[in-house]
N, C-alpha and C positions, 0 to 999 in steps of 0.2 A: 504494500500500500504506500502511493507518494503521500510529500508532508499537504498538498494539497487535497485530499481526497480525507485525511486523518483530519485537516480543520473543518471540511465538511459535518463530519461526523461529531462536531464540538457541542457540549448542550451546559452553555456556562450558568452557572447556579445564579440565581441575585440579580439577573439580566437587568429590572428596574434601576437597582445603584448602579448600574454601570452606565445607563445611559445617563442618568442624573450626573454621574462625575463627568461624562464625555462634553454635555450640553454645559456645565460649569467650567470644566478646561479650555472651550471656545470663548467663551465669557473672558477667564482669567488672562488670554492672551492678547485679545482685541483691548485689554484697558492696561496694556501690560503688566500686569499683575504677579507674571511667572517669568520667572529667570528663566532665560534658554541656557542653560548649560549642559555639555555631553557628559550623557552617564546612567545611573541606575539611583530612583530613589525611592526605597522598600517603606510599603503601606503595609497597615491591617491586614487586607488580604487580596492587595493588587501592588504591582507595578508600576513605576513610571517611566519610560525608557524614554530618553532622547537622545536621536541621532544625528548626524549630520551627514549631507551629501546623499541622501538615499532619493532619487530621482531630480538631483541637483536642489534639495530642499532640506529645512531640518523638519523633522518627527519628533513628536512626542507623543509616546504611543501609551495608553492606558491599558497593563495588562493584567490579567483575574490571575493570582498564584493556581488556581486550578489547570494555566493552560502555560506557565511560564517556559516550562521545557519545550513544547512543542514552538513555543514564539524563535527562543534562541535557536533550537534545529532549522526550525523558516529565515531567521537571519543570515545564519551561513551558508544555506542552501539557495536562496535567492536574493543576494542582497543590495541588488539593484531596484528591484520590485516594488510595487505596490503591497502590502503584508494584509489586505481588507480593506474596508472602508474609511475616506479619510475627507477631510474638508478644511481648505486654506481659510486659517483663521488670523493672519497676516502676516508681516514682513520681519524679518532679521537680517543684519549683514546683508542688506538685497538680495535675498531668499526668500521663499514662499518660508510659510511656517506650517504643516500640515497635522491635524489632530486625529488621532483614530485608536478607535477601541478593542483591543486583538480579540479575536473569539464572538463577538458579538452581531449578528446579521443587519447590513447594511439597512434593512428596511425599518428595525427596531430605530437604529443610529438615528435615520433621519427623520424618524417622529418624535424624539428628544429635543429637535430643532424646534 
């Protein structure tokens, strides 16, 4: 089984707080509220990973500790890629700044909005 076929099969627990943090993570960047800096900053019981350079942009990706392994196996396995659903919530260093919730289906994401 590919690492895309295995996030199919993803059924993250708590879906409502994840899109509540995703819809408040677009918030916290549009009034610059969030430091972009690259790295890993461990929650309760999610993620925050930001990237830099992943389709010439940086990421901040919000991820559920339920799916954290499968996120980092998708990093190195495509790490040019889009990793799910994402939406440019503005600029850095003249960059896009892209938000996205690893594990969670794009259709939930976008009614957060």
């Amino acid at each position: 089984m590919n690492i895309w076929d295995k996030l199919s099969e993803v059924d993250i627990k708590n879906k409502e707080r994840f899109q509540k943090l995703f819809s408040e993570m677009i918030a916290k960047i549009q009034k610059n509220k969030f430091p972009i800096k690259i790295g890993e900053i461990e929650k309760e019981d999610y993620y925050i990973v930001v990237e830099e350079n992943r389709a010439n942009s940086y990421f901040v990706h919000i991820v559920p500790k339920q799916v954290y392994g499968l996120f980092k196996e998708m990093q190195k396995e495509a790490p040019y890629q889009f990793l799910g659903f994402s939406v440019v919530a503005g600029k850095y260093n003249n960059k896009d700044v892209r938000i996205s919730c690893f594990g969670v289906q794009c259709s939930l994401l976008g009614k957060s909005l």
